[in-house]
mmCIF file of the N, C-alpha and C atoms, coordinates in Angstrom:
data_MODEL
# 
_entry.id   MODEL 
# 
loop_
_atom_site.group_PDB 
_atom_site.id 
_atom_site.type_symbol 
_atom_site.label_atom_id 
_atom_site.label_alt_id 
_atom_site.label_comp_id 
_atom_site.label_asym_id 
_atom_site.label_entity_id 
_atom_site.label_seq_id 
_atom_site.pdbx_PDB_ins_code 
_atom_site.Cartn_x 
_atom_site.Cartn_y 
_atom_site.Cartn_z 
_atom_site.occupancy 
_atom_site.B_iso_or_equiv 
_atom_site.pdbx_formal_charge 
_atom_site.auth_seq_id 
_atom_site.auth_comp_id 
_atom_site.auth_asym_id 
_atom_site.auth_atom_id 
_atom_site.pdbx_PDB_model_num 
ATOM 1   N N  . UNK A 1 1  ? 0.843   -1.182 0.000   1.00 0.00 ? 1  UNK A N  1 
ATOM 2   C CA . UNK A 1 1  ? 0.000   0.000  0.000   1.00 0.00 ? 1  UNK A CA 1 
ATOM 3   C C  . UNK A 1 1  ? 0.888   1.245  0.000   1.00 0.00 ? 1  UNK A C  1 
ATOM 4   N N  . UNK A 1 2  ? 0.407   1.760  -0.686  1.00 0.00 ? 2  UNK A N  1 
ATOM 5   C CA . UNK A 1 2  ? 1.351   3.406  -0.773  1.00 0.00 ? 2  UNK A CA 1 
ATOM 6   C C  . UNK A 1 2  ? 0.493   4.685  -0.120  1.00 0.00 ? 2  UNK A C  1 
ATOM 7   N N  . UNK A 1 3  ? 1.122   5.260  0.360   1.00 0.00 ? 3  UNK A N  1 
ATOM 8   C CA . UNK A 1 3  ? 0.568   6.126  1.278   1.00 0.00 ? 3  UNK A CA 1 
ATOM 9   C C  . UNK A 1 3  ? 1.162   7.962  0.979   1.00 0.00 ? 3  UNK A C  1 
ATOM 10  N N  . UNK A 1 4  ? 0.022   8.566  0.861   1.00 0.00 ? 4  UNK A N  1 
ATOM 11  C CA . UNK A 1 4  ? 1.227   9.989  -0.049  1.00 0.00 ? 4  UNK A CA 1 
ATOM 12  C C  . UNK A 1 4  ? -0.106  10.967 0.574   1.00 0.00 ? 4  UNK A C  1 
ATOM 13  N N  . UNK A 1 5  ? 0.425   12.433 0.498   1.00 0.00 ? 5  UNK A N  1 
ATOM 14  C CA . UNK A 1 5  ? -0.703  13.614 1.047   1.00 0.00 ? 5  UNK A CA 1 
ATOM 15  C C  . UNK A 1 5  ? -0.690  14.450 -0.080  1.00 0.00 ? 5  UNK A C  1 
ATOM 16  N N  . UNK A 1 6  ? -2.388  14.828 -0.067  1.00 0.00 ? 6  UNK A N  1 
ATOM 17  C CA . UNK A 1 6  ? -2.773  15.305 -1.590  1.00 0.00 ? 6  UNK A CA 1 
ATOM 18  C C  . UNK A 1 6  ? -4.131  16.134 -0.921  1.00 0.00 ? 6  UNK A C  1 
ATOM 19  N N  . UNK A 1 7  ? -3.719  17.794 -2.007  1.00 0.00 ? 7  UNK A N  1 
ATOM 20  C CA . UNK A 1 7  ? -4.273  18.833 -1.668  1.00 0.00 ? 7  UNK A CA 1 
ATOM 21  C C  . UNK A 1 7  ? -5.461  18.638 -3.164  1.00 0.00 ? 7  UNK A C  1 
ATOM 22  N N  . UNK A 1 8  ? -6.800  18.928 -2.351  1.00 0.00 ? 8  UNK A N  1 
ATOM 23  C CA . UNK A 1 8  ? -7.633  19.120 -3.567  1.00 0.00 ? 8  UNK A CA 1 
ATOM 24  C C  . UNK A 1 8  ? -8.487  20.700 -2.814  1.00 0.00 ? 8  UNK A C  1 
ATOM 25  N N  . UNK A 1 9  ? -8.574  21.897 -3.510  1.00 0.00 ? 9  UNK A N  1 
ATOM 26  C CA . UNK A 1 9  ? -8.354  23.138 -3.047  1.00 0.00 ? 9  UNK A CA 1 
ATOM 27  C C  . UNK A 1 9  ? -9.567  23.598 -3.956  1.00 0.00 ? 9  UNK A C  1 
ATOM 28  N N  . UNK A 1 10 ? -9.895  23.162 -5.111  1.00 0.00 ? 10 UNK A N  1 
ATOM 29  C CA . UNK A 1 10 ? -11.003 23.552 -5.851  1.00 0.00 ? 10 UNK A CA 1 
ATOM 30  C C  . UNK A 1 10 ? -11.826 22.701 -6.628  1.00 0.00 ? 10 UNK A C  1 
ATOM 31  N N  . UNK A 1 11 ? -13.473 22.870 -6.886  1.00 0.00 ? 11 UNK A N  1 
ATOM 32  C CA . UNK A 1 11 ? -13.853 22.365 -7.128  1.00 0.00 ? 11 UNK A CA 1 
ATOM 33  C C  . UNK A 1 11 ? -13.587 21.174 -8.723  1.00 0.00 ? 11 UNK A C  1 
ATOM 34  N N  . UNK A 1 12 ? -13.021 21.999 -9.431  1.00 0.00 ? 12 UNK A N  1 
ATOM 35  C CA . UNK A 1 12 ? -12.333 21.750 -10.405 1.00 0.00 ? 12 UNK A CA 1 
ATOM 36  C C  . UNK A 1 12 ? -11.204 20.726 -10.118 1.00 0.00 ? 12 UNK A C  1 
ATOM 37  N N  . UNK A 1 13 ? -10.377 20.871 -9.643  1.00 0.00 ? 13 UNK A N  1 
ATOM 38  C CA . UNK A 1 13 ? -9.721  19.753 -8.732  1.00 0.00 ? 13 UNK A CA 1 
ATOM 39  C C  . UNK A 1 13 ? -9.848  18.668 -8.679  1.00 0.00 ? 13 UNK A C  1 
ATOM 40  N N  . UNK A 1 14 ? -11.525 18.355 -7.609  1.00 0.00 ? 14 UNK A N  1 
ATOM 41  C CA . UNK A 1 14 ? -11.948 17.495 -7.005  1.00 0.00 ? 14 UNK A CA 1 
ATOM 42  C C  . UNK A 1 14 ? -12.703 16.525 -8.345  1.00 0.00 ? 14 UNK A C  1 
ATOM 43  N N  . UNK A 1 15 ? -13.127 17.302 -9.229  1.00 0.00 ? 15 UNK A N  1 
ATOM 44  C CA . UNK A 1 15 ? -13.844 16.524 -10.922 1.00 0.00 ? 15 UNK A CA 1 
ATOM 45  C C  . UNK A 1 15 ? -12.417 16.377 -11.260 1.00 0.00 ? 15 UNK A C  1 
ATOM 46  N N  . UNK A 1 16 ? -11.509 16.596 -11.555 1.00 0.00 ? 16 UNK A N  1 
ATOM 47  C CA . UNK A 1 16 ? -10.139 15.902 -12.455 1.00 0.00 ? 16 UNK A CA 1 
ATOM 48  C C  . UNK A 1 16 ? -9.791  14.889 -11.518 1.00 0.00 ? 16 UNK A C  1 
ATOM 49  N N  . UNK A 1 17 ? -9.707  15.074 -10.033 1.00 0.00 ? 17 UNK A N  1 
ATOM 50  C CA . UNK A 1 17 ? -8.914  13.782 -9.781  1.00 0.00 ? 17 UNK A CA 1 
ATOM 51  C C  . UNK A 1 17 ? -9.864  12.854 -9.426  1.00 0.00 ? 17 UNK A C  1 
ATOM 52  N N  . UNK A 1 18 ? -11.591 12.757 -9.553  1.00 0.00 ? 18 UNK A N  1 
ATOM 53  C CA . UNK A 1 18 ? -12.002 11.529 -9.462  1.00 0.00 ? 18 UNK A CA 1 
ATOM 54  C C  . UNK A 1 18 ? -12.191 11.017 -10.813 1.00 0.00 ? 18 UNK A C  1 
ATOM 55  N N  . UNK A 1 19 ? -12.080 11.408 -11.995 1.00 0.00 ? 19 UNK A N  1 
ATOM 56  C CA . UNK A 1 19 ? -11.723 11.357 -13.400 1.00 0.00 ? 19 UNK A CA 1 
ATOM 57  C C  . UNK A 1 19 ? -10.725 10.129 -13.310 1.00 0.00 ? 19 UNK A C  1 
ATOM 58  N N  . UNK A 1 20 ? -9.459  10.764 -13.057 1.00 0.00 ? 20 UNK A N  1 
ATOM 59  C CA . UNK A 1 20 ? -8.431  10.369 -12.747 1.00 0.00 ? 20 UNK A CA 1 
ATOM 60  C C  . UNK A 1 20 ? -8.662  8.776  -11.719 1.00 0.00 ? 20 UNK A C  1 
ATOM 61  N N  . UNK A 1 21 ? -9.038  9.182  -11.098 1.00 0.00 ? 21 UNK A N  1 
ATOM 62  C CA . UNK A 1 21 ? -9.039  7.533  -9.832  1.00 0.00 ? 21 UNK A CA 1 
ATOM 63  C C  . UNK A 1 21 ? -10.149 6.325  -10.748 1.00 0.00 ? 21 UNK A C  1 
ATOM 64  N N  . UNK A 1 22 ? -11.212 6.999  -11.095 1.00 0.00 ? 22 UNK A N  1 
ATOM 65  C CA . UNK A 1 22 ? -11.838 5.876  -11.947 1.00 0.00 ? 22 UNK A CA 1 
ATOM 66  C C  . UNK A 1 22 ? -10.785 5.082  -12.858 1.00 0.00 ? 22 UNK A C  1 
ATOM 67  N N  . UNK A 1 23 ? -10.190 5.481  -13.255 1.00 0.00 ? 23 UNK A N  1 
ATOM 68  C CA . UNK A 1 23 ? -9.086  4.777  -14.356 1.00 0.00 ? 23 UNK A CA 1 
ATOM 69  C C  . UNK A 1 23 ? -8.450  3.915  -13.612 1.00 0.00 ? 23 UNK A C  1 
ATOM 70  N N  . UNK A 1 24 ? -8.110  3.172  -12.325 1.00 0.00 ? 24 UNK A N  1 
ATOM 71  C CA . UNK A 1 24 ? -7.759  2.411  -11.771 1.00 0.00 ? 24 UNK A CA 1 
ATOM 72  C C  . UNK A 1 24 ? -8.361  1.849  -10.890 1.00 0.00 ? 24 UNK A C  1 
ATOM 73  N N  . UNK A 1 25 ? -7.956  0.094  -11.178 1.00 0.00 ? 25 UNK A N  1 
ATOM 74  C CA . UNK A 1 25 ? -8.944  -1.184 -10.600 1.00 0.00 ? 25 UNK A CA 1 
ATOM 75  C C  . UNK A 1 25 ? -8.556  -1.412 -9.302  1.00 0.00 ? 25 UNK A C  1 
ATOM 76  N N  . UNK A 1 26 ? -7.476  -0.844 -8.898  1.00 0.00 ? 26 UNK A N  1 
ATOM 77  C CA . UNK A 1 26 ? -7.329  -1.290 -7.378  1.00 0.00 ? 26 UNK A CA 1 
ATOM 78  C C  . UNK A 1 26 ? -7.860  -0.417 -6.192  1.00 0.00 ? 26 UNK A C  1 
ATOM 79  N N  . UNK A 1 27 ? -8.157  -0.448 -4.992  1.00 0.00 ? 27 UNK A N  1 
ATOM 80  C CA . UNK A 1 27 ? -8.876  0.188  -4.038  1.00 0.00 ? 27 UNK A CA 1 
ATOM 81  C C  . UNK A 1 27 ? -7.713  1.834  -3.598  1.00 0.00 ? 27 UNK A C  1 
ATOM 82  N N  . UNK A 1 28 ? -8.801  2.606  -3.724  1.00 0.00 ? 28 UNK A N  1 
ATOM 83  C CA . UNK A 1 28 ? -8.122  4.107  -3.430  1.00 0.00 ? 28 UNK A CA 1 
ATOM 84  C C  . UNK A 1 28 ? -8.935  4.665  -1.952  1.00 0.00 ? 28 UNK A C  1 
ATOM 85  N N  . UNK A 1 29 ? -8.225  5.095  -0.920  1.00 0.00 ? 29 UNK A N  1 
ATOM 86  C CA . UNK A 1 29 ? -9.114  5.395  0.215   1.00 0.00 ? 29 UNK A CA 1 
ATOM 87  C C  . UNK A 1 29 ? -8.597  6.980  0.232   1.00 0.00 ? 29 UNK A C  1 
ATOM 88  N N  . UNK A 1 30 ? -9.181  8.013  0.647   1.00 0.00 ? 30 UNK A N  1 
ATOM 89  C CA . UNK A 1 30 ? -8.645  8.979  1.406   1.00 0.00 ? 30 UNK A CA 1 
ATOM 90  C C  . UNK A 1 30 ? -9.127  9.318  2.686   1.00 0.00 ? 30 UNK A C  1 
ATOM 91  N N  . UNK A 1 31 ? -8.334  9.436  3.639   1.00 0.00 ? 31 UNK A N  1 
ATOM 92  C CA . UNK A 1 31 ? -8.308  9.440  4.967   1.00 0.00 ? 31 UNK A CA 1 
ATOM 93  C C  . UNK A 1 31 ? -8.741  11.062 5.494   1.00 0.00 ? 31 UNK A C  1 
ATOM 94  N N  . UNK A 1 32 ? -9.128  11.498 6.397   1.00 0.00 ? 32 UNK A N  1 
ATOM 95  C CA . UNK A 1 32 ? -9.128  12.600 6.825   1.00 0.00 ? 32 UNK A CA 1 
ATOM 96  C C  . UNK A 1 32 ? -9.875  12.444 8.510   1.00 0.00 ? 32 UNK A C  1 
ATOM 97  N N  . UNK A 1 33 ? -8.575  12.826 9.311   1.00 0.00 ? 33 UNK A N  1 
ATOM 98  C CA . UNK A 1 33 ? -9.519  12.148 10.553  1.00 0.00 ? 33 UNK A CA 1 
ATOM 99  C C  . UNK A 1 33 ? -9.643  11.158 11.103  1.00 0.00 ? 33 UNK A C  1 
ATOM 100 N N  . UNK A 1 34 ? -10.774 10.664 11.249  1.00 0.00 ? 34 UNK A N  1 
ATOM 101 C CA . UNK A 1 34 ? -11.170 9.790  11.819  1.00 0.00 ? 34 UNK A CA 1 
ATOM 102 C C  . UNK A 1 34 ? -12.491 9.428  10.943  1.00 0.00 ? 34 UNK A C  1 
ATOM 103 N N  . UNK A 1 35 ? -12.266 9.785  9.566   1.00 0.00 ? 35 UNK A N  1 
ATOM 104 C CA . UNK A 1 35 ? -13.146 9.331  8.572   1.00 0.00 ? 35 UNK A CA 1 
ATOM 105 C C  . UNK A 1 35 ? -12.830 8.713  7.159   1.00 0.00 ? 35 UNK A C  1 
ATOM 106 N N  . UNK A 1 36 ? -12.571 7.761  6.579   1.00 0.00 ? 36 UNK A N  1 
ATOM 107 C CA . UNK A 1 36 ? -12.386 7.097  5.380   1.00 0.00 ? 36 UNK A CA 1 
ATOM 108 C C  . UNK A 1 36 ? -12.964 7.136  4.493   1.00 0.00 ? 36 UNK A C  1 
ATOM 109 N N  . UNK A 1 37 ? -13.059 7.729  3.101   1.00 0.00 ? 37 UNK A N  1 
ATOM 110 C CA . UNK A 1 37 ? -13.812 7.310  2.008   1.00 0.00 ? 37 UNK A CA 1 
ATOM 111 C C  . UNK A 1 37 ? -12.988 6.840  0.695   1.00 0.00 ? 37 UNK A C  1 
ATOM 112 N N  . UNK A 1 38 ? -14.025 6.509  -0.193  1.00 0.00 ? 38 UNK A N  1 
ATOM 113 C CA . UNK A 1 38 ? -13.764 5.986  -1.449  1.00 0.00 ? 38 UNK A CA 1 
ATOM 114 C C  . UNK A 1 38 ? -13.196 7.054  -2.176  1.00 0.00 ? 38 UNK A C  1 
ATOM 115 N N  . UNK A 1 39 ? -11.932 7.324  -2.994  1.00 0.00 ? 39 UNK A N  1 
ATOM 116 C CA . UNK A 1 39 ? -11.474 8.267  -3.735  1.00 0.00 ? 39 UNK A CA 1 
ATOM 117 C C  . UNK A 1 39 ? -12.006 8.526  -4.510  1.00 0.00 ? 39 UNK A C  1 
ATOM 118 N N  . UNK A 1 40 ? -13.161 7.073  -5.374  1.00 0.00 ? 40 UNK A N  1 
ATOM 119 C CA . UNK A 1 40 ? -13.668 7.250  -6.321  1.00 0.00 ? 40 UNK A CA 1 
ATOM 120 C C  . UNK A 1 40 ? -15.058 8.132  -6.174  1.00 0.00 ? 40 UNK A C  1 
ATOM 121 N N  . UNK A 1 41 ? -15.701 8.650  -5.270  1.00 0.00 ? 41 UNK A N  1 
ATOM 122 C CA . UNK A 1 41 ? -16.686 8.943  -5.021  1.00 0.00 ? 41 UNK A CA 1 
ATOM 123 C C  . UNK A 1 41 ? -16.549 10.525 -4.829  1.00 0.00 ? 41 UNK A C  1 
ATOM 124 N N  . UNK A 1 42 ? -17.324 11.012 -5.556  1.00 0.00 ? 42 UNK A N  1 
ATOM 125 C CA . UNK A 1 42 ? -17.423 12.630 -5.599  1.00 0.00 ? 42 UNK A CA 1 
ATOM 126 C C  . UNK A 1 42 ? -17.865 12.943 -4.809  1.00 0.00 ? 42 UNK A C  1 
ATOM 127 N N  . UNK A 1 43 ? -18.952 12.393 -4.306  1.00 0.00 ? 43 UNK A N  1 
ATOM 128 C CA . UNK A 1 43 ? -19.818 13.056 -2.809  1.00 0.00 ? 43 UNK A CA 1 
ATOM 129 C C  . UNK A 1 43 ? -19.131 13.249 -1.489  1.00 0.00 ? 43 UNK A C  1 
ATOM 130 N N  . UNK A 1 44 ? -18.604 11.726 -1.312  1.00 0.00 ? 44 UNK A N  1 
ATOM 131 C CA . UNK A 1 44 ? -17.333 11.203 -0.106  1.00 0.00 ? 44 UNK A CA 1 
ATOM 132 C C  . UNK A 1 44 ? -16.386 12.518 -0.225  1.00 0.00 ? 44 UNK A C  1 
ATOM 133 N N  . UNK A 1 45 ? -15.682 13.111 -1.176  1.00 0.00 ? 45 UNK A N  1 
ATOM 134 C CA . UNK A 1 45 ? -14.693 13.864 -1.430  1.00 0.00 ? 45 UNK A CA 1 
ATOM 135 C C  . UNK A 1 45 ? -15.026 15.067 -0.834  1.00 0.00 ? 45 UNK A C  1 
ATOM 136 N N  . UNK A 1 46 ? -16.480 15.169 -1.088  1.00 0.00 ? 46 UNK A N  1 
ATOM 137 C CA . UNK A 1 46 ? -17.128 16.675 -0.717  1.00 0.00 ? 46 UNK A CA 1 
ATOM 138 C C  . UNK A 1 46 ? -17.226 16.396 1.192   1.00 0.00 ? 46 UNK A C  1 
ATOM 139 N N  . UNK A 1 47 ? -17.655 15.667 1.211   1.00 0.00 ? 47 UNK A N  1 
ATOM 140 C CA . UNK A 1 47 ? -18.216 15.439 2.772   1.00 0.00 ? 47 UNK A CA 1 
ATOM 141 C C  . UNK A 1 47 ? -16.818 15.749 3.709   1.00 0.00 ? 47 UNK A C  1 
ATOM 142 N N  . UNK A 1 48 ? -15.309 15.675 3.121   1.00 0.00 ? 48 UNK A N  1 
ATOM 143 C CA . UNK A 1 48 ? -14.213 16.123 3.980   1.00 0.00 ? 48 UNK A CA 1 
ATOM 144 C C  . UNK A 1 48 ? -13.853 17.434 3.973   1.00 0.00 ? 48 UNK A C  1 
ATOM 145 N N  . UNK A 1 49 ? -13.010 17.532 5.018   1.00 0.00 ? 49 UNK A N  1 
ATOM 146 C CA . UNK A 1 49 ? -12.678 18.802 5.090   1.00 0.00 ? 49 UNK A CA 1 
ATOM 147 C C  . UNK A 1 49 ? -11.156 19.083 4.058   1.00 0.00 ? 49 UNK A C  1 
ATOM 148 N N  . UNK A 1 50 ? -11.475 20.044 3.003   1.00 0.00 ? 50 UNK A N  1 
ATOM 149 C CA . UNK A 1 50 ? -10.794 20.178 1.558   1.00 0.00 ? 50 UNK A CA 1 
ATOM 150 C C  . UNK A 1 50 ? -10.027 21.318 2.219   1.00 0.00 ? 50 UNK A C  1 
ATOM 151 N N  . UNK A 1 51 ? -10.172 21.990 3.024   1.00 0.00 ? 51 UNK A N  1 
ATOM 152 C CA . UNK A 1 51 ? -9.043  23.201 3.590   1.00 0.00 ? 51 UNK A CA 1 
ATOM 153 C C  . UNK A 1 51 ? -7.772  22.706 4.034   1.00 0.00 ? 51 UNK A C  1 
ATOM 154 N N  . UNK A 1 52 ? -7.660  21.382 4.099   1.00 0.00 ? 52 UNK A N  1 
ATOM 155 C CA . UNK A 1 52 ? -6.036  20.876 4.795   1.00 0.00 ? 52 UNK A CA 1 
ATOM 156 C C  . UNK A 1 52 ? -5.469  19.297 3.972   1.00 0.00 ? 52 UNK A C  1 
ATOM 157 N N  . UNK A 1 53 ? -4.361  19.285 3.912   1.00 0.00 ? 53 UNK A N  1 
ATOM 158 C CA . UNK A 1 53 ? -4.113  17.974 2.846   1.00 0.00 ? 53 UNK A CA 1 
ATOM 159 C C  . UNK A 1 53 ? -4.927  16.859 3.821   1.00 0.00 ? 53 UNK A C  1 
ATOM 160 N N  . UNK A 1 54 ? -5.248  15.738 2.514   1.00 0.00 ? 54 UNK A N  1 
ATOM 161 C CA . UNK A 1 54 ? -5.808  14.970 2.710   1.00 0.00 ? 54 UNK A CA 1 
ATOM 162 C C  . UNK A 1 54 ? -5.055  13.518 2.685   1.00 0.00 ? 54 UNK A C  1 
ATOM 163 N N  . UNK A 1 55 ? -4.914  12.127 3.563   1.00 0.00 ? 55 UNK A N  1 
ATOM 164 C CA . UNK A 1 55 ? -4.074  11.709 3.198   1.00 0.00 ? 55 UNK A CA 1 
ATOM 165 C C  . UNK A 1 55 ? -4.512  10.580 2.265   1.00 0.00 ? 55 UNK A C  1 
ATOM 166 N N  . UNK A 1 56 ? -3.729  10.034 1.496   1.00 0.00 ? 56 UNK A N  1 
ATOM 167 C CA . UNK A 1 56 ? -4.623  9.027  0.430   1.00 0.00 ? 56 UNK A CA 1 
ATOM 168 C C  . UNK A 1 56 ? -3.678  7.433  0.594   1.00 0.00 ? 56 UNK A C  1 
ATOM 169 N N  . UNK A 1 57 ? -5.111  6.556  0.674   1.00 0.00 ? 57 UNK A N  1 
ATOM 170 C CA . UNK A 1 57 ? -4.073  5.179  0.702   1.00 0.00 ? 57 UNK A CA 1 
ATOM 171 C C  . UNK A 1 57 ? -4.514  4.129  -0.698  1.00 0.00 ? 57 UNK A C  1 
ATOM 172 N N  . UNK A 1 58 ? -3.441  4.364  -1.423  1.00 0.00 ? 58 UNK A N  1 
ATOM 173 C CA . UNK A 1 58 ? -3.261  3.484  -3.145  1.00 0.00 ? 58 UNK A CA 1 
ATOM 174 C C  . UNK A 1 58 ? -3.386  1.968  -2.364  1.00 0.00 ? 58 UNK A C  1 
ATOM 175 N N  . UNK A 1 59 ? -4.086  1.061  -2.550  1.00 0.00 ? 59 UNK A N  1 
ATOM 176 C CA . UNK A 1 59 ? -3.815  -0.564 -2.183  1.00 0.00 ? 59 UNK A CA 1 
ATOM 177 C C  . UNK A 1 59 ? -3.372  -1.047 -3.615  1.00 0.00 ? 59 UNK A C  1 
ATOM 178 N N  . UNK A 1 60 ? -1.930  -1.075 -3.695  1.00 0.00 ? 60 UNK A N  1 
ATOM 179 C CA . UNK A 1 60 ? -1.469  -1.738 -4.833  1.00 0.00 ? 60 UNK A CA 1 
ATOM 180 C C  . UNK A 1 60 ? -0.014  -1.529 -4.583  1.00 0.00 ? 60 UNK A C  1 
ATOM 181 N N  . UNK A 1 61 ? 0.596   -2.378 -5.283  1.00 0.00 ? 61 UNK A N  1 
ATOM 182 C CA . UNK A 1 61 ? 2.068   -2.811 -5.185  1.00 0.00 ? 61 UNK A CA 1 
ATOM 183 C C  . UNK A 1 61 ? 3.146   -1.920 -5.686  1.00 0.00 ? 61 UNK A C  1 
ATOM 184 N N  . UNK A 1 62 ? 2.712   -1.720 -7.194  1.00 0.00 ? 62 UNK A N  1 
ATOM 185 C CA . UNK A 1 62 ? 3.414   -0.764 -8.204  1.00 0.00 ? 62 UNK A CA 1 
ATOM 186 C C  . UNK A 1 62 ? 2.595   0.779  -8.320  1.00 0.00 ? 62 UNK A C  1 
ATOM 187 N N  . UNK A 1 63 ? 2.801   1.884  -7.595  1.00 0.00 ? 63 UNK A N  1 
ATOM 188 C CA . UNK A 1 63 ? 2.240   2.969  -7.400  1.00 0.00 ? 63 UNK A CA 1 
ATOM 189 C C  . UNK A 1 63 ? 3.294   4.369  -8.304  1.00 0.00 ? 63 UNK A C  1 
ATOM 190 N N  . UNK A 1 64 ? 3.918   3.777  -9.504  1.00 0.00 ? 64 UNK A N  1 
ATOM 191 C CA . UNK A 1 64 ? 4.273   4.549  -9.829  1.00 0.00 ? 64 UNK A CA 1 
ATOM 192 C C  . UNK A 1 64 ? 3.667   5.618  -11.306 1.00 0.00 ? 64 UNK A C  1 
ATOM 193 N N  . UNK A 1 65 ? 3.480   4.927  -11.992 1.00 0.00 ? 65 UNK A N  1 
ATOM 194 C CA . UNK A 1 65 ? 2.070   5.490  -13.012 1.00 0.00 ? 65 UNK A CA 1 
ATOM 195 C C  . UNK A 1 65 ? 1.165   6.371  -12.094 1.00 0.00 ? 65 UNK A C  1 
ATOM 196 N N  . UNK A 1 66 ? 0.739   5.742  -10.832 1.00 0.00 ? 66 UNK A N  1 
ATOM 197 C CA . UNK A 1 66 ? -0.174  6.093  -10.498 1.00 0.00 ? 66 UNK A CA 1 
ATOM 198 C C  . UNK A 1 66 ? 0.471   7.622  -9.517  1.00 0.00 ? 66 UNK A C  1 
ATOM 199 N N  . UNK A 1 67 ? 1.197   7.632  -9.239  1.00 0.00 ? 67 UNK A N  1 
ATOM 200 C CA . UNK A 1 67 ? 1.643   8.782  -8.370  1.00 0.00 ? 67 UNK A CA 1 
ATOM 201 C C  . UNK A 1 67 ? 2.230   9.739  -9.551  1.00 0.00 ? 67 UNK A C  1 
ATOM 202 N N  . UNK A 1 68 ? 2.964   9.851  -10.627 1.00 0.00 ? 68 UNK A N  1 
ATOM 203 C CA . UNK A 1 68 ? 2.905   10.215 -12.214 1.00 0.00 ? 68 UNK A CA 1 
ATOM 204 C C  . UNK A 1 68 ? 1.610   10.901 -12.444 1.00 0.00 ? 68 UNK A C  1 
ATOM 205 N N  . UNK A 1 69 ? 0.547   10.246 -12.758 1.00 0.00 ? 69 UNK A N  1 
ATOM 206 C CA . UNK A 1 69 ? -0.958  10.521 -13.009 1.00 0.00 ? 69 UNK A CA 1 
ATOM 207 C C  . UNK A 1 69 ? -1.578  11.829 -12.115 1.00 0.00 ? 69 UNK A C  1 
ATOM 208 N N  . UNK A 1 70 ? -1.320  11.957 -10.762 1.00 0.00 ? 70 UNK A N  1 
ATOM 209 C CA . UNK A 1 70 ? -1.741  12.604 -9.566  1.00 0.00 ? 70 UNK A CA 1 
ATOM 210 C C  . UNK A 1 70 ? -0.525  13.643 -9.034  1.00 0.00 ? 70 UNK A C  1 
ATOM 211 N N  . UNK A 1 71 ? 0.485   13.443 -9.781  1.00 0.00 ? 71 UNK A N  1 
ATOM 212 C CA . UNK A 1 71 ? 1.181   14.284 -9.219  1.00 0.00 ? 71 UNK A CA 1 
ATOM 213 C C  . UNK A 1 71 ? 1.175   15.949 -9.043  1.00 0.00 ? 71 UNK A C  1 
ATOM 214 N N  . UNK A 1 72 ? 0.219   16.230 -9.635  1.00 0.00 ? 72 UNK A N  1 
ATOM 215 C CA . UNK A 1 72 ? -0.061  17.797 -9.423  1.00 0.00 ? 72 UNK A CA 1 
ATOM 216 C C  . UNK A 1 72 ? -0.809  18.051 -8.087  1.00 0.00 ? 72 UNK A C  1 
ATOM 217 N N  . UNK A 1 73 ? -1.369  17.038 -7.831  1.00 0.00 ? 73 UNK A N  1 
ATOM 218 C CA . UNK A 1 73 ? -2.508  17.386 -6.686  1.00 0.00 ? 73 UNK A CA 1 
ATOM 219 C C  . UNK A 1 73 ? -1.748  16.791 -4.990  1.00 0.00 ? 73 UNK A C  1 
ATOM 220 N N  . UNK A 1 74 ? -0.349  15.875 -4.930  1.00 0.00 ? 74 UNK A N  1 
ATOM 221 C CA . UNK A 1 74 ? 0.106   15.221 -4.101  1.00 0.00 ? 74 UNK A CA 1 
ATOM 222 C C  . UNK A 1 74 ? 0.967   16.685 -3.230  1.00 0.00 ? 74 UNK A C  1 
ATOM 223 N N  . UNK A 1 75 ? 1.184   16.617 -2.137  1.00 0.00 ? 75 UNK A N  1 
ATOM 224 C CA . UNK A 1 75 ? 1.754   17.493 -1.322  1.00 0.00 ? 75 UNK A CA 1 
ATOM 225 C C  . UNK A 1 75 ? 2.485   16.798 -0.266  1.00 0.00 ? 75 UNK A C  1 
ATOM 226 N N  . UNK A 1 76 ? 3.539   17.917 -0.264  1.00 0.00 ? 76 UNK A N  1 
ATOM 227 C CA . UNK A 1 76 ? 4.859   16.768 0.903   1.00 0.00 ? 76 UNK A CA 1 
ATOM 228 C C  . UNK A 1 76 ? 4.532   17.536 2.419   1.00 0.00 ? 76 UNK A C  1 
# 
């Protein structure tokens, strides 16, 4: 599992990178809290708090395409 922190700041944002997560078959969570949702889910995305990075957990082995793909939105 790969584990990385990713700022989504505008609404525009939040439509490209679930765009983006549909394109992959393996499980995407983002964390915030003491609350978990589906990356793939636009609503879930809305329901967190988008003012502070969010942290995201890739369940897959080879996370490099995939961190490539997202890298505009990932924050250190």
């Amino acid at each position: 599992m790969e584990k990385m922190n990713i700022s989504l700041s505008a609404i525009n944002d939040v439509k490209e990178f679930v765009n983006k997560m549909t394109k992959y078959d393996f499980d995407i969570d983002l964390v915030s809290g003491r609350y978990a949702i589906d990356a793939k889910s636009i609503m879930g995305i809305f329901s967190l708090d988008l003012s502070k990075p969010i942290e995201l957990h890739a369940h897959t082995d080879d996370a490099s395409a995939f961190k490539e793909d997202i890298s505009k939105f990932i924050v250190e």
